[in-house]
C-alpha positions as CSV (number, residue, x, y, z in Angstrom):
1,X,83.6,-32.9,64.6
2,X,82.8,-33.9,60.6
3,X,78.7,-34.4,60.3
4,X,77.9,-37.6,58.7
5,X,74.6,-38.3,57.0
6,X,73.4,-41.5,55.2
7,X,71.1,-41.6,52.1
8,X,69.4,-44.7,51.1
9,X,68.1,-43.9,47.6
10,X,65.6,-47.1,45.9
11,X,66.0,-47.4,42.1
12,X,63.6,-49.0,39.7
13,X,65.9,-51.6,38.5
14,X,67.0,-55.1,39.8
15,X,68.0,-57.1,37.3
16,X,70.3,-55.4,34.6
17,X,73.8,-55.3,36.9
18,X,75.5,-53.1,34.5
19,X,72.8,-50.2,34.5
20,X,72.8,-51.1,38.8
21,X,76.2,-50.9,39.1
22,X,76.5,-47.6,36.7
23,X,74.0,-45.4,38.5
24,X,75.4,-46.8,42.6
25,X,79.0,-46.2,41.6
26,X,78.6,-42.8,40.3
27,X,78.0,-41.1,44.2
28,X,82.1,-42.1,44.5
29,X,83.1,-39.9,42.1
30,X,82.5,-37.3,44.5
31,X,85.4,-37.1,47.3
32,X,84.5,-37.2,50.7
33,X,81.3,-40.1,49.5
34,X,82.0,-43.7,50.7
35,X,79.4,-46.3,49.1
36,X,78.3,-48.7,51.7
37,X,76.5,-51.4,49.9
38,X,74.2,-52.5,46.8
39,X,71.4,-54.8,47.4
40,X,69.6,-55.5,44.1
41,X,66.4,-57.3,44.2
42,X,65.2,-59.1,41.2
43,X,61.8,-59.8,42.1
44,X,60.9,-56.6,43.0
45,X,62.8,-55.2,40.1
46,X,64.4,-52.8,42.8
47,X,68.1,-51.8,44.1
48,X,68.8,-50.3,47.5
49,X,71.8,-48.3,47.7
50,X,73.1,-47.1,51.0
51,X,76.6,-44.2,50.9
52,X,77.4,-41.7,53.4
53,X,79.6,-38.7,53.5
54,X,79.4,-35.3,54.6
55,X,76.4,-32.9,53.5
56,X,77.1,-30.9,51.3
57,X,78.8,-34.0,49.7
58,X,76.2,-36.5,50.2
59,X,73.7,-34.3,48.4
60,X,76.2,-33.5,45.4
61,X,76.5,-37.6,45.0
62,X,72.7,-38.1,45.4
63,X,71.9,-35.5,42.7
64,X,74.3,-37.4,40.4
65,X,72.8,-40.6,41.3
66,X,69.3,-39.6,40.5
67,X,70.3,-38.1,37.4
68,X,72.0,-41.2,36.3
69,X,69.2,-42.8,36.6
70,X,66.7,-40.6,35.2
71,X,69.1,-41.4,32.0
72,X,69.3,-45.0,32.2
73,X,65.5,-46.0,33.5
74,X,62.4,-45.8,31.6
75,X,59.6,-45.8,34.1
76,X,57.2,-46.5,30.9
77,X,58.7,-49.9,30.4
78,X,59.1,-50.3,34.0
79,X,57.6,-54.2,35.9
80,X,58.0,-54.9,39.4
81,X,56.4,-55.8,42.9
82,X,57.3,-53.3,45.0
83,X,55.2,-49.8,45.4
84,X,56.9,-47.5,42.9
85,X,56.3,-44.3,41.0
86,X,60.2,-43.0,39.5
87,X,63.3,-44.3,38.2
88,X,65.0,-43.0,41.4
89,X,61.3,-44.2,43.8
90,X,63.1,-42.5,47.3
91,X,65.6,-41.0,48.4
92,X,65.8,-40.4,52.3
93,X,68.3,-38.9,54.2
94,X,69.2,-40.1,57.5
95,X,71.4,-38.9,60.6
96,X,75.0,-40.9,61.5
97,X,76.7,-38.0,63.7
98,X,77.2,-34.9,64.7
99,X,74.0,-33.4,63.3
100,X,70.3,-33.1,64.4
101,X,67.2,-34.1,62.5
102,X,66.4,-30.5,61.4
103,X,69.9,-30.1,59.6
104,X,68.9,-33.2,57.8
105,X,65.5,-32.1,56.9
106,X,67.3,-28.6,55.5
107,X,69.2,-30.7,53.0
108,X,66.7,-33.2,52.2
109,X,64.5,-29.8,51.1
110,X,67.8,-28.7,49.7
111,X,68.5,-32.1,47.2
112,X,64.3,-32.0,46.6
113,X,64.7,-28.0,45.0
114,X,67.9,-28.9,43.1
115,X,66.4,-32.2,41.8
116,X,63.2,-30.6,41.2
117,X,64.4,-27.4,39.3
118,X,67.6,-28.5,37.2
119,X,66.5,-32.6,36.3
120,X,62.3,-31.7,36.0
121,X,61.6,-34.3,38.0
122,X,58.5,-34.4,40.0
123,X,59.7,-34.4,43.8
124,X,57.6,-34.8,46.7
125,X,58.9,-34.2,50.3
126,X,57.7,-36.8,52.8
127,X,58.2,-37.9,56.7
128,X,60.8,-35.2,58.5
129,X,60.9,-33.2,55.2
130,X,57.2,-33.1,54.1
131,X,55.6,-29.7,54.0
132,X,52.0,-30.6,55.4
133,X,50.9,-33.6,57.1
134,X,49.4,-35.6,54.5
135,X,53.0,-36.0,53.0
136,X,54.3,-37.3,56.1
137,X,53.3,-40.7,55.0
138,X,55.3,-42.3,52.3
139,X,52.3,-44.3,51.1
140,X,50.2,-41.1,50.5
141,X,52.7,-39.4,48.3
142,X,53.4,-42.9,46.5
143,X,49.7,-43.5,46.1
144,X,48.6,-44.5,42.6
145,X,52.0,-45.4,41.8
146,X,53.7,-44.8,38.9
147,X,50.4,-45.6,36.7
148,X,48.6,-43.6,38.5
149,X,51.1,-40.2,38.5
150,X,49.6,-38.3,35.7
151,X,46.3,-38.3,36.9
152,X,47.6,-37.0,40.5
153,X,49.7,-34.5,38.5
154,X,46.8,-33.0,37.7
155,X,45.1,-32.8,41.2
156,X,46.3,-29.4,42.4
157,X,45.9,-31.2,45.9
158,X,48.9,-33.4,44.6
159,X,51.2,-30.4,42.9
160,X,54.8,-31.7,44.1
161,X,56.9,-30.1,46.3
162,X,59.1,-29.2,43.6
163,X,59.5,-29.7,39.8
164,X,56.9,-29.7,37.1
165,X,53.5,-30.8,37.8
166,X,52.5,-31.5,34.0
167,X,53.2,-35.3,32.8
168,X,55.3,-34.4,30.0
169,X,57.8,-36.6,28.0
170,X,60.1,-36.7,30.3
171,X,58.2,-37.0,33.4
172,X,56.8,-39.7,31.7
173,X,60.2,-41.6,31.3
174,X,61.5,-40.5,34.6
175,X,58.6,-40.8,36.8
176,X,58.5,-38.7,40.5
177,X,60.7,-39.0,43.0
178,X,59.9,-38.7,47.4
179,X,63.0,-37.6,49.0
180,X,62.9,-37.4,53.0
181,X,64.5,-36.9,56.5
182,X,64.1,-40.0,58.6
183,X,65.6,-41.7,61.6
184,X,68.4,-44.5,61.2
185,X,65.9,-47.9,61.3
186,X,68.2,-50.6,63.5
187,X,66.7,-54.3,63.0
188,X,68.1,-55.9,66.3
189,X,67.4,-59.6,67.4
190,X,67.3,-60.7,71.0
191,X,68.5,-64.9,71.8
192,X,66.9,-66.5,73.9
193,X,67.6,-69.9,76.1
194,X,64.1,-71.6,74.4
195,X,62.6,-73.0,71.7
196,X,59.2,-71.5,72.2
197,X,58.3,-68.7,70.2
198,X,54.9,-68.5,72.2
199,X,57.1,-67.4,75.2
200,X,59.4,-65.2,72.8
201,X,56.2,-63.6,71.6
202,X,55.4,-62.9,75.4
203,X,58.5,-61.3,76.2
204,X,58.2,-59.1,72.7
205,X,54.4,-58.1,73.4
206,X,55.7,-56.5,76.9
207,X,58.2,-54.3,74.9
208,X,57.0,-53.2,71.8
209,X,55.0,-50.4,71.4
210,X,51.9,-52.2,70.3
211,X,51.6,-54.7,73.2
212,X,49.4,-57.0,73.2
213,X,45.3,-56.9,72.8
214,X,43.2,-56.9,76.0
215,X,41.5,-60.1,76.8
216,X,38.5,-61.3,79.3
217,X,40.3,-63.6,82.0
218,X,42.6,-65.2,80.2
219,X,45.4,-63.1,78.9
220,X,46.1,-65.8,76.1
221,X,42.6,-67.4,75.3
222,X,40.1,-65.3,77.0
223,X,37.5,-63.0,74.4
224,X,39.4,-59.6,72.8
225,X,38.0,-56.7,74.1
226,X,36.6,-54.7,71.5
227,X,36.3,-50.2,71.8
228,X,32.6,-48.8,70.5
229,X,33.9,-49.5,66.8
230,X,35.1,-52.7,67.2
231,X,38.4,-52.3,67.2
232,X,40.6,-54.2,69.5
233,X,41.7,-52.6,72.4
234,X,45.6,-52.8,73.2
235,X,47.8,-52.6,76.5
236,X,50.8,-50.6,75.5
237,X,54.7,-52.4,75.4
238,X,57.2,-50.5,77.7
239,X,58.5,-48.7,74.4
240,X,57.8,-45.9,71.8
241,X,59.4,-46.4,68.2
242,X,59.9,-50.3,69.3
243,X,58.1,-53.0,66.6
244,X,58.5,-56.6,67.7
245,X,58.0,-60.1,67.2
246,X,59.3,-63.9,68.7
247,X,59.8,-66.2,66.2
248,X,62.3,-69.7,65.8
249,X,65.4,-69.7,64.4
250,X,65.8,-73.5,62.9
251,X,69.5,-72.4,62.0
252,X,70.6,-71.9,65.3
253,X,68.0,-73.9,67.2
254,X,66.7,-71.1,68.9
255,X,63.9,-68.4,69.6
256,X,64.6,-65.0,69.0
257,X,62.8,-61.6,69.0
258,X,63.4,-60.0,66.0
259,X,62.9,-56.0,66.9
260,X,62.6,-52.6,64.7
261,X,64.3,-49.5,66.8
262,X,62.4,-47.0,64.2
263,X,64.1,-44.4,66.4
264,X,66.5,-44.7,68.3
265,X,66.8,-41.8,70.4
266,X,63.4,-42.6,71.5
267,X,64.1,-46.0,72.4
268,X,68.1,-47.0,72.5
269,X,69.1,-50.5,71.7
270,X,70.5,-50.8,75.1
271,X,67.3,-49.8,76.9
272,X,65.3,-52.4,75.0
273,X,68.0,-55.3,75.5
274,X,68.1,-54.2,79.2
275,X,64.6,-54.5,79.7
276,X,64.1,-58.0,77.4
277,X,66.4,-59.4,80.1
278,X,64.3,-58.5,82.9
279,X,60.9,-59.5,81.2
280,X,62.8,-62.6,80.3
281,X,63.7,-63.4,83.4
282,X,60.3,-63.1,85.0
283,X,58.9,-65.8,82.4
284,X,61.4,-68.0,83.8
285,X,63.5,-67.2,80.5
286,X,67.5,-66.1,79.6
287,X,68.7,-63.7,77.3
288,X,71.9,-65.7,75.9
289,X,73.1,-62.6,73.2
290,X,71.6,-60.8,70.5
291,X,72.7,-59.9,66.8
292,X,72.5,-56.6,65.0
293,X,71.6,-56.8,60.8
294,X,73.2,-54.5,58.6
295,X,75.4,-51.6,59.4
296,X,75.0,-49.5,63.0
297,X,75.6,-46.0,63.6
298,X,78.9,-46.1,66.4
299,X,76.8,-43.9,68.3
300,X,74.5,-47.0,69.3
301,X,77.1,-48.8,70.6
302,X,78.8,-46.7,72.4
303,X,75.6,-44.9,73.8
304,X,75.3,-48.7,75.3
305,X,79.0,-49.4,76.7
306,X,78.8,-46.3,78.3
307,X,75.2,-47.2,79.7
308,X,76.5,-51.2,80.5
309,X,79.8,-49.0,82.2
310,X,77.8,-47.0,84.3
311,X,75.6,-50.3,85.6
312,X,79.4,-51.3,86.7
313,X,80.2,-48.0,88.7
314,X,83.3,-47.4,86.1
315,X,84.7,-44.6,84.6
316,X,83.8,-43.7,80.9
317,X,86.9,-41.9,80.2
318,X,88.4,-44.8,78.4
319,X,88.8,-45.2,74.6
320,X,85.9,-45.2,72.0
321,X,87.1,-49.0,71.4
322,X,87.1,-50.4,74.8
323,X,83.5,-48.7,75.5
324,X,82.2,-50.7,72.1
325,X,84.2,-53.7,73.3
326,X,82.0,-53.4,76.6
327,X,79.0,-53.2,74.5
328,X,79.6,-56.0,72.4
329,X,80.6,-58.2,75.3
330,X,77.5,-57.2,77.5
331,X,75.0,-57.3,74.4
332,X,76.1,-60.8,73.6
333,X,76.9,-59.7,69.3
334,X,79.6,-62.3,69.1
335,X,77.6,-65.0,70.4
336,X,76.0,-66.1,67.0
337,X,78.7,-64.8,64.5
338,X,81.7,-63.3,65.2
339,X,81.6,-59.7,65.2
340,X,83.9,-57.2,63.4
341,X,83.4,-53.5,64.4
342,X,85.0,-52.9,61.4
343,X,82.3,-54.0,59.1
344,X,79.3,-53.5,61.2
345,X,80.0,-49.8,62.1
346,X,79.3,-47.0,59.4
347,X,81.9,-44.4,61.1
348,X,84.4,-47.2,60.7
349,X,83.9,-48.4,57.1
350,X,83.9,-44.9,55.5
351,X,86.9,-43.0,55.7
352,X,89.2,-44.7,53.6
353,X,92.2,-42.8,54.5
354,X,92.5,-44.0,58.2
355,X,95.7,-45.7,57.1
356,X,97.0,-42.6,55.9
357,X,96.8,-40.2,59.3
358,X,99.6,-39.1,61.1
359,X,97.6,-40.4,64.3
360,X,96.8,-44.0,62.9
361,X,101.1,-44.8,62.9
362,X,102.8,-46.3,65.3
363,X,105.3,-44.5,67.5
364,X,108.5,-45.5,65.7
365,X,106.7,-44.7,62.4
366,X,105.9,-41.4,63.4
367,X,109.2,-40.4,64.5
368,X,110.7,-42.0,61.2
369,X,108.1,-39.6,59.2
370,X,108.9,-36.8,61.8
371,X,112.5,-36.7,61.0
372,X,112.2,-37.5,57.0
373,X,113.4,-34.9,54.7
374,X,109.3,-33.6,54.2
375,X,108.7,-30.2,56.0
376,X,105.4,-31.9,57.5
377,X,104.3,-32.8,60.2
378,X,106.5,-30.0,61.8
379,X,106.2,-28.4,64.8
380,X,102.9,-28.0,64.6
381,X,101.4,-31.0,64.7
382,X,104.3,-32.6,67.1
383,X,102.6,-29.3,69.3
384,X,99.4,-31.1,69.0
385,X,100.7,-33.6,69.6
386,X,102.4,-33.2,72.8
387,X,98.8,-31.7,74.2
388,X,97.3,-34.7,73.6
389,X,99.7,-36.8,75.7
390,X,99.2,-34.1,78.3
391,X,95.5,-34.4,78.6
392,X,95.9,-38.0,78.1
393,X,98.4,-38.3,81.5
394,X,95.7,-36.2,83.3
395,X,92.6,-38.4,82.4
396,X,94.9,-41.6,83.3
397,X,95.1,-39.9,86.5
398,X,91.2,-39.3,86.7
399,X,90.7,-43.5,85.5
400,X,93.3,-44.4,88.2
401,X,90.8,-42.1,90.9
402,X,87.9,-43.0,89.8
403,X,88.8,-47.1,90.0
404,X,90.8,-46.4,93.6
405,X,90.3,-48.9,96.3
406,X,88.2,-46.8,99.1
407,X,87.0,-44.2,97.0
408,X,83.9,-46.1,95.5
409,X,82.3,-43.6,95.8
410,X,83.7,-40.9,94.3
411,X,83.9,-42.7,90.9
412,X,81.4,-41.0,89.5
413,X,83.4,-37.5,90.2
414,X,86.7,-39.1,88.7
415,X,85.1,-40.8,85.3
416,X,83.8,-37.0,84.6
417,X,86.7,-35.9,84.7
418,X,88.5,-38.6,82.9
419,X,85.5,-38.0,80.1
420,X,86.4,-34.1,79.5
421,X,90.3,-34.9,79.6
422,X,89.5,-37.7,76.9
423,X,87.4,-35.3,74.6
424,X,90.5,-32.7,75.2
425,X,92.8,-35.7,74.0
426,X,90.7,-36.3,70.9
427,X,90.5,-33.0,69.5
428,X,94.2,-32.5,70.0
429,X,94.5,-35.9,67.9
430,X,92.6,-34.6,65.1
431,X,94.8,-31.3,65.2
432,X,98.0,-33.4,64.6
433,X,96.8,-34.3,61.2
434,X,95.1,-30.6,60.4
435,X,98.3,-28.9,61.2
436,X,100.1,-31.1,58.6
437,X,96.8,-30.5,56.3
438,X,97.5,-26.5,56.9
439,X,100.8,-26.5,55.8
440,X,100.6,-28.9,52.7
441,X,97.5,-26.0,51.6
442,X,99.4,-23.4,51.8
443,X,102.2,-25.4,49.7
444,X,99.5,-26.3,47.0
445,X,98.5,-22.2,47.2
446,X,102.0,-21.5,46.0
447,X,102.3,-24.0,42.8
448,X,99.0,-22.3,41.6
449,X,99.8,-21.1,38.1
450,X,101.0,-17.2,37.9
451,X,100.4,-16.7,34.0
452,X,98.3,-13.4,33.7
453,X,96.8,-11.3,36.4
454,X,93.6,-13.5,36.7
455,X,96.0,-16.3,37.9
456,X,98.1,-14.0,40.1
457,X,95.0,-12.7,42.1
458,X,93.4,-16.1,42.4
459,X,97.3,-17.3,43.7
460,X,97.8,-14.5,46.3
461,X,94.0,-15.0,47.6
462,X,94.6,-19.1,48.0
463,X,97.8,-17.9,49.7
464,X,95.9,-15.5,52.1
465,X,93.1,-17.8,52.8
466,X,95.8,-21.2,53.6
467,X,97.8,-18.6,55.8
468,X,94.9,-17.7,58.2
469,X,94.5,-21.5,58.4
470,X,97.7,-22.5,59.1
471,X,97.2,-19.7,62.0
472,X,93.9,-20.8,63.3
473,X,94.7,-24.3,63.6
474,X,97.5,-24.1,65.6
475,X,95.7,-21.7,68.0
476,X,93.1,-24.2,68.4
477,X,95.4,-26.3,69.8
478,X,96.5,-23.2,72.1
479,X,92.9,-23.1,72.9
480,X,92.0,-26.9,74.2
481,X,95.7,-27.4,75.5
482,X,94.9,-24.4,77.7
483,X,91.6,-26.2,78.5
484,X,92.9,-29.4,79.2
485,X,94.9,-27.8,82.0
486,X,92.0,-27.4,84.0
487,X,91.4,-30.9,84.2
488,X,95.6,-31.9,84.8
489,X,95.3,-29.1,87.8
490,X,92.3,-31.0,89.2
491,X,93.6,-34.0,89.0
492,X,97.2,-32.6,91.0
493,X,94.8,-31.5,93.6
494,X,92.4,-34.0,94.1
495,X,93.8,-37.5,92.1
496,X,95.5,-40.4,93.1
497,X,98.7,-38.7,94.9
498,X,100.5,-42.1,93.9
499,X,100.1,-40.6,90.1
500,X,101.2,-36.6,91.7
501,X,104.2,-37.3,88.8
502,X,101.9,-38.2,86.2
503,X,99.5,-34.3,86.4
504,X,103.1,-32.7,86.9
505,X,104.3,-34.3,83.6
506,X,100.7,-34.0,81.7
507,X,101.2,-29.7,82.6
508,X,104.3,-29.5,81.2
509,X,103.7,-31.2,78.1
510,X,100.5,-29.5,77.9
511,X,102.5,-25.8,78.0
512,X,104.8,-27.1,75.5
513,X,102.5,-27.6,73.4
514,X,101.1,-23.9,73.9
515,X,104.3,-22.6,73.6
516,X,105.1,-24.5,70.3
517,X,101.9,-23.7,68.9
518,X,102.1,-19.9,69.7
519,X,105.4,-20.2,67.2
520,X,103.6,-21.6,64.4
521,X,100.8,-19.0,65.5
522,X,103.7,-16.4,65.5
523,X,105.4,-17.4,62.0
524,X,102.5,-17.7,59.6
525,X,101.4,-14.1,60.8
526,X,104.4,-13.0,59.3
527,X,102.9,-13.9,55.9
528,X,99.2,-13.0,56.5
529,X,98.0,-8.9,55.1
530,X,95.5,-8.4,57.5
531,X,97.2,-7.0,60.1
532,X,94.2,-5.9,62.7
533,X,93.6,-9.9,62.4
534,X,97.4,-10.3,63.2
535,X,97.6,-7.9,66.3
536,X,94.1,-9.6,67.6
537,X,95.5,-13.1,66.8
538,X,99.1,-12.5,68.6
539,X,97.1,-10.3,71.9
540,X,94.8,-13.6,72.6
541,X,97.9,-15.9,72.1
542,X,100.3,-14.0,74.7
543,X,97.6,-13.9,76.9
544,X,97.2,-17.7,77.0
545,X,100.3,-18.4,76.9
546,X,100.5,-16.4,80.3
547,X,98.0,-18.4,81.8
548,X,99.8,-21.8,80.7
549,X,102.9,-20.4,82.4
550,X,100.8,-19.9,85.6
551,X,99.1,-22.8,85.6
552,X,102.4,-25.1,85.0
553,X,103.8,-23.3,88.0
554,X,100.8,-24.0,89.8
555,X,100.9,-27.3,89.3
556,X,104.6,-27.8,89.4
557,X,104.5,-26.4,93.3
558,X,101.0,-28.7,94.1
559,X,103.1,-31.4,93.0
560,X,106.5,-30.9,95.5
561,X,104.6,-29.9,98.2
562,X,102.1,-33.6,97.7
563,X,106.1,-35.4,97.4
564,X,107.8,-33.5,100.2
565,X,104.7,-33.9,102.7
C-alpha cells in the first residue's frame, strides 16, 4: 500500500502573488507530489501551503520549496503579525496513510539534515521530531523571533539541530527554519437544534479535554475553586487531544461546537460526535449534523462508517465508498453544504491519474483496450484480474451470510470474512495495473540507448532489474489468489448454501488466475540471468499452483454434494 504524508510548510510572504505562487508551485515539479491548496494571508504577511505525495517525494519537493524561498524572501526586510523567524517559518510533516508517526519523524530529521547541510539554513527540530524536550514546543524554538535569532544563535543552549549556528549573511537574509512531525489537526463542527450557545458551551465543556472549572454549589454561578497557587481547578471533558467551544452561527441560525481533534487516534471524530449526541441528548438538546473544514484524511471517515456499521450489526466487507457514504449519512456532513468526497478527502484529490488505470474503466472499455493492437494489459493483468472477481464472488457470499434472515447472530463471523476477501479483492485490483506497469518497464529497458559500453551495461542491467519485476508481480498475484481461496472454501462450507454456485465460481476464477499468472511467472524467467533465482521462483510457483488445483477440487465436490443433498 503507497505511504502518503502531508507537509504544511508557512512562508514569510502574503502579499506579492507572483513570489507565492513561484515558491508553492515548485513541489509539482516533482512526480508523484500533488499540491493541495495555497492560502495567503495578507495581514499576517504569511502563506500556508499544504501538498502530499510519497516520502521520499514529499521531502524532495519540500527541499525545493524551502530553497525557493530562501531565494526569493529577505527575512531582513521582512513585516508581519504572525510569530516568525525564516523565509520558510515551519515545515511540519504529517501522517495521511500507511505510515506511523515514527517513520514521519525519520524524514522530518531527514528534510532538517539536508536543509541544514546543503541550503545553511538554521533548522530546529520541534514536537515528534525535536531532539530534547524543550524543542517540543514550537513557541520555544520560535522564541525571539526572527529579531531575536542572532542573539539565540549565539546561546550554545539554542545551537540548531542542524545548519550553521553563526548569523552570517545569508542567515541573515534567510532566517531559521523548525521542521516537525505532528498529527493531522481536524477542525470539526457539531449542529445543534438551539440557538443557545450557553447550552452548546455545556455540551462542549463535557467533551473537551479541559472541561470545565470546579465551582461551589452552583456549577454555573457558584465561587471557582482555586488549588494552593490559585489556579483554577478543572473537571476533565470525556476526551484527550479534544479542544472545544459552543458558539452561534448567524449564517445558518444555529449553535454549533466548533472542536479541534489535535489527534486523532487518541480521540476519533466518530467517538467525539457519538458522545456530543448523548450529552446532547441529556440537556434536552439534538445533534441535527455536523461539518468538517478543510481537507480529511479518508482514514477518518471510514474509521467512522465502519464504527456507525458495526452500531447496525452489518458487515464491513463492503466497498471503501459505501462505508464513507455511511459515515457521511450518519455524521450529518451534507446537512449544511453539500458534500463532495471528492474535494474533501486528501487520498481522493491527489492522484491525478485515477482516470488513467486499467481498474477505473468500465467493463466494455476494458475489453476494447484488452483486445487493441497494444501488447498490454496481457495476460497478466486479465490474471489479476480474474482473482479479483474470485475473491470478490466469495466476499458477496460472506455479505449475503452475514445479512441472512436467522443468522443475526452470526454477522459478526460473516462481515470478517467478507473484510479479508475484500482486502484480497483490492490488492488483486492494484495488480491489474502493476502487471501492465511491469511490462511497459521492461519495454522502456529495451529503447535505452546502446551507443558505447557504458550505455550497453546500464541497458542489460534496466533489462535485468524490469524482468525480475515483471516476475514478482505476477507471483504476487499467485500469492493472494492462493490466499483468497481460503476465504471462497469457507464461505462453500459454511455460507449461504443459496450462493453454493457463487464460491464454486469465485474458486475457479481464482485458479485461473494462478494458473495464468504462473505463465507470465514462467515466460519472463526465460529472460532473467540469475538462474538460482529462477529455479527458486518456478519451485514456490508449482507448489502453489498444486494447492490451487486441490483447493478448486475441494471446493468443486463441497459444492455438488450442498446441490445434490
Amino acid at each position: 500500500m503507497k505511504q502518503l504524508i502531508e507537509c504544511v510548510p508557512n512562508i514569510s510572504e502574503g502579499s506579492d502573488l507572483k513570489k507565492i505562487n513561484e515558491i508553492a508551485n515548485i513541489v509539482e515539479t516533482v512526480k508523484g507530489v500533488s499540491l493541495l491548496n495555497i492560502d495567503p494571508g495578507k495581514a499576517t504577511n504569511r502563506t500556508v501551503i499544504t501538498f502530499v505525495g510519497e516520502p521520499e517525494n514529499v521531502i524532495e519537493a519540500a527541499f525545493l520549496l524551502i530553497e525557493k524561498a530562501k531565494q526569493l524572501i529577505d527575512m531582513s526586510t521582512h513585516k508581519g503579525e504572525h510569530p516568525r523567524m525564516g523565509a520558510t517559518d515551519v515545515c511540519p510533516l504529517v501522517p495521511i496513510s500507511n505510515i506511523t508517526m515514527k517513520e514521519v519523524t525519520k524524514w522530518a530529521r531527514i528534510l532538517s539534515k539536508k536543509v541544514g547541510e546543503e541550503l545553511n539554513i538554521p533548522v530546529y527540530c520541534y514536537e515528534n521530531a525535536a531532539f530534547n524536550k524543550e524543542r517540543k514546543n514550537l513557541a520555544n524554538c520560535r522564541s525571539g523571533e526572527y529579531e531575536g535569532l542572532k542573539k539565540k544563535l549565539q546561546d550554545k543552549k539554542w545551537k540548531p539541530d542542524f545548519g550553521p549556528s553563526k548569523f552570517n549573511e545569508s542567515v541573515k537574509k534567510s532566517g531559521a527554519t523548525a521542521i516537525s512531525a505532528r498529527d493531522f489537526l481536524v477542525a470539526y463542527n457539531i449542529n445543534l437544534n438551539t440557538t443557545s450557545t450557553r447550552k452548546a458551551n455545556a455540551v462542549a465543556f463535557d467533551i473537551r479535554e479541559a472541561g470545565r472549572i470546579k465551582r461551589e454549589g452552583n456549577k454555573i454561578t457558584g465561587k471557582i475553586i482555586n488549588d494552593k497557587s490559585g489556579n483554577p481547578l478543572r473537571t476533565p471533558g470525556l476526551f484527550k487531544s479534544v479542544k472545544g467551544i459552543g458558539w452561534y452561527i448567524k449564517e445558518y441560525g444555529i449553535a454549533q461546537i466548533s472542536y479541534n481533534l489535535t489527534d486523532i487516534n487518541v480521540s476519533p471524530l466518530h467517538e467525539v460526535f457519538d458522545k456530543t449526541c448523548e450529552q446532547a441528548t441529556k440537556r434536552g438538546l439534538r445533534v441535527t449534523g455536523s461539518e468538517l473544514v478543510g481537507l480529511v484524511p479518508k482514514k477518518v471517515l471510514v474509521d467512522a462508517g465502519k464504527f456507525f456499521l458495526k452500531k447496525q450489526k452489518r458487515s464491513l466487507g463492503i466497498s471503501e465508498k459505501e462505508i464513507i457514504k455511511i459515515a457521511v449519512k450518519t455524521l450529518g456532513l451534507d446537512e449544511l453544504a453539500p458534500f463532495n468526497i471528492r474535494e474533501r478527502v486528501i487520498e481522493y484529490m491527489i492522484d491525478k491519474k485515477d482516470k488513467e488505470k486499467l481498474i477505473n474503466l468500465s467493463l466494455e472499455n476494458f475489453a476494447f483496450e484488452t483486445s487493441s493492437e497494444s501488447p498490454a494489459p496481457g495476460g497478466g493483468s486479465i490474471s489479476a484480474y480474474c482473482g479479483a472477481m474470485g475473491a470478490a464472488l466469495a466476499t458477496m457470499v460472506a455479505n449475503l451470510s452475514a445479512n441472512k434472515r436467522g443468522w443475526d447472530d452470526k454477522w459478526e463471523k460473516y462481515s470478517n470474512w467478507a473484510e479479508k476477501g475484500f482486502r484480497y479483492q483490492n490488492q488483486l485490483l492494484e495488480l491489474v495495473d502493476e502487471d501492465t506497469e511491469a511490462f511497459n518497464l521492461i519495454m522502456e529497458a529495451f529503447k535505452l540507448p546502446k551507443e558505447n559500453k557504458n550505455d550497453i551495461k546500464k541497458r542489460k542491467n534496466a533489462i535485468q532489474i524490469a524482468t525480475k519485476n515483471a516476475i514478482l508481480t505476477p507471483f504476487r498475484v499467485m500469492e493472494i489468489a492462493l490466499e483468497s481461496m481460503d476465504v471462497i472454501k469457507k464461505m462453500a462450507e459454511i455460507g449461504n448454501p443459496n450462493s453454493i454456485t457463487d464460491s464454486c465460481v469465485a474458486a475457479l476464477c481464482a485458479r485461473t488466475a494462478i494458473r495464468g499468472a504462473f505463465l507470465n511467472v514462467q515466460i519472463n524467467c526465460l529472460d532473467y540471468t540469475d538462474k538460482k533465482f529462477v529455479t527458486d521462483i518456478n519451485k514456490k510457483g508449482n507448489k502453489i499452483l498444486e494447492k490451487a488445483m486441490k483447493l478448486e477440487n475441494e471446493i468443486i465436490e463441497i459444492t455438488e454434494n450442498i446441490m445434490n443433498s
